[in-house]
C-alpha positions as CSV (number, residue, x, y, z in Angstrom):
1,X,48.8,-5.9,2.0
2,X,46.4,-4.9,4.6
3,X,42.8,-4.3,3.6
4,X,40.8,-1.5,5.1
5,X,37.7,-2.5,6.8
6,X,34.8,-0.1,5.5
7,X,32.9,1.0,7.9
8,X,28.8,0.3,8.8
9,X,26.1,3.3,8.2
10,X,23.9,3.9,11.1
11,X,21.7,2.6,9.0
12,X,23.2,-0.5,7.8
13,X,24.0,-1.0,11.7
14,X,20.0,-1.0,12.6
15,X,19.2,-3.0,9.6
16,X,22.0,-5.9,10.3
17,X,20.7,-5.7,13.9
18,X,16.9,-6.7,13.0
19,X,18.0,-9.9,10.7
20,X,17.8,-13.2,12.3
21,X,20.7,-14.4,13.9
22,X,19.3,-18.0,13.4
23,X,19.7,-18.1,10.4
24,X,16.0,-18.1,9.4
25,X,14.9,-15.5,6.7
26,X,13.2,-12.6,6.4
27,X,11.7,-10.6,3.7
28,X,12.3,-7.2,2.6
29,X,8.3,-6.1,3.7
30,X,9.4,-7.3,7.1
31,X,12.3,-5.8,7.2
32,X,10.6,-2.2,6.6
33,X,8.4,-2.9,8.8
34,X,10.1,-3.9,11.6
35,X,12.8,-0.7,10.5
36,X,9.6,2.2,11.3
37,X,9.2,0.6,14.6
38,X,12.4,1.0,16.0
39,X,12.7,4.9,15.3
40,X,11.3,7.6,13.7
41,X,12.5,6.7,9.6
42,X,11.3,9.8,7.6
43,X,12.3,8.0,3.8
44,X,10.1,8.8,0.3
45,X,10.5,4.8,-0.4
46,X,10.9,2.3,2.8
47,X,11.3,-0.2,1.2
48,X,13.6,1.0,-2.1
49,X,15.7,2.5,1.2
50,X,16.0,-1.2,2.8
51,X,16.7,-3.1,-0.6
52,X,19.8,-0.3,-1.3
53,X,21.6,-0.7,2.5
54,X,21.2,-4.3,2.1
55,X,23.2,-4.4,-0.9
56,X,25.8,-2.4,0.5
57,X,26.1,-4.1,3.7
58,X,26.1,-7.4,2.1
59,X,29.4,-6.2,0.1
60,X,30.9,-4.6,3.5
61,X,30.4,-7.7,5.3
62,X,32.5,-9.4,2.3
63,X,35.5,-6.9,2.1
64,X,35.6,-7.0,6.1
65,X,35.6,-10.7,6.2
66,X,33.2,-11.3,9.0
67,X,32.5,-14.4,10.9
68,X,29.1,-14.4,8.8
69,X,27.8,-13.8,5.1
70,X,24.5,-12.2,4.7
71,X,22.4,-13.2,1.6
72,X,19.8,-12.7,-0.4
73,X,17.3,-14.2,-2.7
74,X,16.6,-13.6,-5.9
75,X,13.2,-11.3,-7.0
76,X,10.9,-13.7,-7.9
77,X,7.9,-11.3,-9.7
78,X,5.7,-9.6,-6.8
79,X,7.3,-11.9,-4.0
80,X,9.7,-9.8,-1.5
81,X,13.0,-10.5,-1.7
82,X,14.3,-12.5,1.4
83,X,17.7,-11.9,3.4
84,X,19.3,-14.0,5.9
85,X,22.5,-14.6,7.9
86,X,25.0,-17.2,7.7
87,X,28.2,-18.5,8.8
88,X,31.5,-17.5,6.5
């Protein structure tokens, strides 16, 4: 049986573009950040915006079986929660 790939959201495309592809992490704060500088974003919540397409692109990228995993960390109180790339 042959799975269908889902395919990425514009935004989920911009977002997986601004993660490191070293590996190293970077926090959800960062991530919005770095998200309003690359184009015009007109969202009520940044950041509740960046936490939700994360956690659909990290399912995506596991149903599509990429050559890479992208994780997060666990909420730790008022600390951003950090995502990073890795090989599958």
């Amino acid at each position: 049986m042959h799975l269908k790939k889902d395919n990425y959201t514009a935004q989920e495309k911009r977002l997986l573009a601004l993660l490191p592809p070293d590996g190293a992490k970077i926090t959800s704060r960062d991530l919005t950040s770095k998200r309003k500088r690359v184009s015009r974003w007109p969202v009520e919540n940044p950041q509740n915006a960046v936490s939700v397409t994360m956690r659909n692109l990290i399912k995506k990228v596991a149903k599509n079986r990429e050559a890479f995993r992208v994780r997060k960390s666990y909420r730790r109180g008022p600390h951003p929660v950090e995502y990073w790339m890795e090989p599958a």
